[in-house]
C-alpha positions in Angstrom: -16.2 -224.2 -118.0 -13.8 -226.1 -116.3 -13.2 -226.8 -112.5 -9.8 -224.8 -112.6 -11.3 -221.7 -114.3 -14.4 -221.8 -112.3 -12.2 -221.7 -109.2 -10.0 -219.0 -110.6 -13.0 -216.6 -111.3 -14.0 -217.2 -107.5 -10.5 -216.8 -106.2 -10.7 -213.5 -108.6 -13.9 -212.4 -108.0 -13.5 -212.5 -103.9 -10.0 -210.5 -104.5 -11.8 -208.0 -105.8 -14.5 -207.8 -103.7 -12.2 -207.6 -100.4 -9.9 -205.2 -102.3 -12.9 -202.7 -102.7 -14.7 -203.5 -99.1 -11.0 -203.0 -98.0 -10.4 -199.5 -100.0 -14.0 -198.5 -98.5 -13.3 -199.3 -95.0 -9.9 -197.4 -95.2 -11.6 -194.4 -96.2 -13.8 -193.8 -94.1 -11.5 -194.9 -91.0 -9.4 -192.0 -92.9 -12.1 -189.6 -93.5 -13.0 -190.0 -89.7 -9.6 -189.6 -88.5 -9.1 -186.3 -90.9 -12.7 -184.9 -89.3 -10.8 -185.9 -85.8 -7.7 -184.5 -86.4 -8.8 -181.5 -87.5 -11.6 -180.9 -85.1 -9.1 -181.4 -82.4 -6.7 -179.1 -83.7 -9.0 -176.4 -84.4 -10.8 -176.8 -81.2 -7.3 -176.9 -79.1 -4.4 -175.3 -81.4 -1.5 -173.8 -79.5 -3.4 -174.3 -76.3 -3.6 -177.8 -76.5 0.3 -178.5 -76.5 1.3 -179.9 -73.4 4.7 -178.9 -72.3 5.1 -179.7 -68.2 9.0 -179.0 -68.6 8.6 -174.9 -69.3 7.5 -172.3 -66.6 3.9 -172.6 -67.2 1.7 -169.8 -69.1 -1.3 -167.6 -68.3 -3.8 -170.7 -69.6 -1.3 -173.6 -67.6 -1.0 -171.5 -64.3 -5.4 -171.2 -64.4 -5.9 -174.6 -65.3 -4.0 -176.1 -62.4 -5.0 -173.5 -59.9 -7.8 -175.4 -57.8 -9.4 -171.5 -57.3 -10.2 -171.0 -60.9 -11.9 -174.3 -61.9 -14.8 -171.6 -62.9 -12.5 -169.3 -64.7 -11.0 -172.2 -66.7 -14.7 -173.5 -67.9 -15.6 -169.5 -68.9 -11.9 -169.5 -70.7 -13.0 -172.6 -72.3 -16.4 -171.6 -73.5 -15.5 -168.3 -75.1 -12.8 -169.9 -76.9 -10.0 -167.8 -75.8 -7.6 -170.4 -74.8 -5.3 -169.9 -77.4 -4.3 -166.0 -76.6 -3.4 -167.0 -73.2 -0.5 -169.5 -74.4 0.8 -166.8 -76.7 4.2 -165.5 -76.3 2.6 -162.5 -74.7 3.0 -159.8 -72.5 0.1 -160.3 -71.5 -1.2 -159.8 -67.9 -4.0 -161.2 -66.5 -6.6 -160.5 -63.6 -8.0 -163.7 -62.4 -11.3 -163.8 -60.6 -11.3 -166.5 -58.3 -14.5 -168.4 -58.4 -15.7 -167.0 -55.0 -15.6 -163.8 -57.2 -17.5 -165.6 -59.7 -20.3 -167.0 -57.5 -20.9 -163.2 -55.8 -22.1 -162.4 -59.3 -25.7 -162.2 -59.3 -27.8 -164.8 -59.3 -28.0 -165.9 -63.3 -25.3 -164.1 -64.3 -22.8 -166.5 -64.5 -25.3 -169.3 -66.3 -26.3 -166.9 -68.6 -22.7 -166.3 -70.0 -21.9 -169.6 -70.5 -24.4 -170.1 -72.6 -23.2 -170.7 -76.4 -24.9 -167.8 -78.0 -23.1 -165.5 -75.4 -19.5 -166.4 -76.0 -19.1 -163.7 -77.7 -20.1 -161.2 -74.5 -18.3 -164.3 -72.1 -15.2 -163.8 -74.6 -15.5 -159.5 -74.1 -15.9 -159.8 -70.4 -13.0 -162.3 -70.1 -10.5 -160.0 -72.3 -11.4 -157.5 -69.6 -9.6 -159.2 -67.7 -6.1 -158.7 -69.6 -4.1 -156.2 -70.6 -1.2 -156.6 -73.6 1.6 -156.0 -71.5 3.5 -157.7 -68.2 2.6 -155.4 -64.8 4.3 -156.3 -61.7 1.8 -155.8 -58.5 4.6 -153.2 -57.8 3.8 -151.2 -60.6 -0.1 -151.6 -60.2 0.5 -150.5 -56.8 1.9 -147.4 -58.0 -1.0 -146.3 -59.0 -1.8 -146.3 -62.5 -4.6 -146.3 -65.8 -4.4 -149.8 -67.0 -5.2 -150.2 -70.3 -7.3 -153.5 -71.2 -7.5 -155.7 -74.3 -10.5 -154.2 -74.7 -9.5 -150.6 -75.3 -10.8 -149.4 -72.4 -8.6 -148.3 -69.0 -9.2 -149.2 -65.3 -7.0 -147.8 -62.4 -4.9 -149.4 -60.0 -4.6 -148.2 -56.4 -3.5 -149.1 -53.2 -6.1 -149.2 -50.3 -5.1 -150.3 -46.4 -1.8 -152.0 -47.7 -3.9 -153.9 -50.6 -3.7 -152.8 -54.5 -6.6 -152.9 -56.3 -7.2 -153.1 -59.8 -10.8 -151.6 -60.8 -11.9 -152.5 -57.7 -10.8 -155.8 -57.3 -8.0 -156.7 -54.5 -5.3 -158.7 -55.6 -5.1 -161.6 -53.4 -1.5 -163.0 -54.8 0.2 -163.0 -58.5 2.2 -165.5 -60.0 4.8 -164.7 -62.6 4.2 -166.6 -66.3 6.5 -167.5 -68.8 4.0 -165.3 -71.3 3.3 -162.6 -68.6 2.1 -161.7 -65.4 -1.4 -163.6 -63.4 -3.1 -161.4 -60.3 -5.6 -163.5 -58.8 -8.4 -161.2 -57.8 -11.6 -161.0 -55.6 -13.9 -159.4 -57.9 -15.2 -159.9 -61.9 -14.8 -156.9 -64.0 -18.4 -156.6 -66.0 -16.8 -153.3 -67.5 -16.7 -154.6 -70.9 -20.3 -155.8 -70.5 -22.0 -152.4 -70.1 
């Protein structure tokens, strides 16, 4: 075999070669980047848009709020961020996380365990109901209907309205609905 066709197969044989190591390497950077992709969109969907030019939503207002760093990790665990960036109404009661921390002693580890999402996800949607209520309106006194199906009342006591028990400390208006930060968690949906 001569020097020139020797070389040639070499040259040929190591084009190959790169061109399959090459092809491998590509898909699996590919593959990893589809498992990425998709895990992050699955795991963030709507929620994980990030729009600081908008009036911010229900999810946007709790994340930033330095009182609710406890509520945004419960949020997080039972995989409710998405309903809270949807178009809504929606209103929201939002234990502080003083109002967390009076919970009894457990309680709050417990929930945010993974196998209870589901009962941190019930509790949480407690804490909403599918339409926008103006403290004014609470504070007329009222049955609130929750996400849950079930109905709490609204009252005002001393000055303060209270929703289920819970006095509303101060609300902030969302592009998606209405957020009343309260003092209290509502465990009605965990009975």
């Amino acid at each position: 075999m001569s020097i020139l066709k020797k070389v040639g197969t070499i040259v040929l044989v190591t084009a190959i070669s790169m061109a399959l190591i090459s092809c491998g390497n590509t898909e699996e950077k590919s593959n990893n980047t589809s498992k990425n992709q998709s895990t992050s969109a699955s795991t963030t969907g709507q929620a994980g848009v990030v729009d600081d030019e908008s009036k911010a939503h229900i999810l946007r207002i709790a994340k930033e709020s330095p009182d609710h760093t406890i509520l945004e990790k419960a949020i997080e665990a039972a995989g409710i961020q998405n309903v809270l960036v949807n178009p809504g109404p929606l209103t929201v009661f939002a234990p502080t996380d003083e109002a967390f921390k009076a919970l009894p002693e457990g309680t709050l580890d417990d929930l945010m365990k993974p196998e209870n999402k589901s009962k941190l996800a019930k509790i949480l949607t407690s804490h909403a109901s599918p339409a926008s209520l103006s403290k004014d309106q609470l504070a007329k006194g009222m049955n609130v209907y929750l996400a849950t199906g079930q109905y709490v009342q609204s009252e005002v006591k001393d000055g303060d309205v209270y929703v289920n028990g819970a006095k509303i400390l101060g609300s902030v208006d969302a592009s998606n609905g209405e957020v009343h930060v309260v003092d209290k968690v509502f465990l009605v949906a965990a009975e």
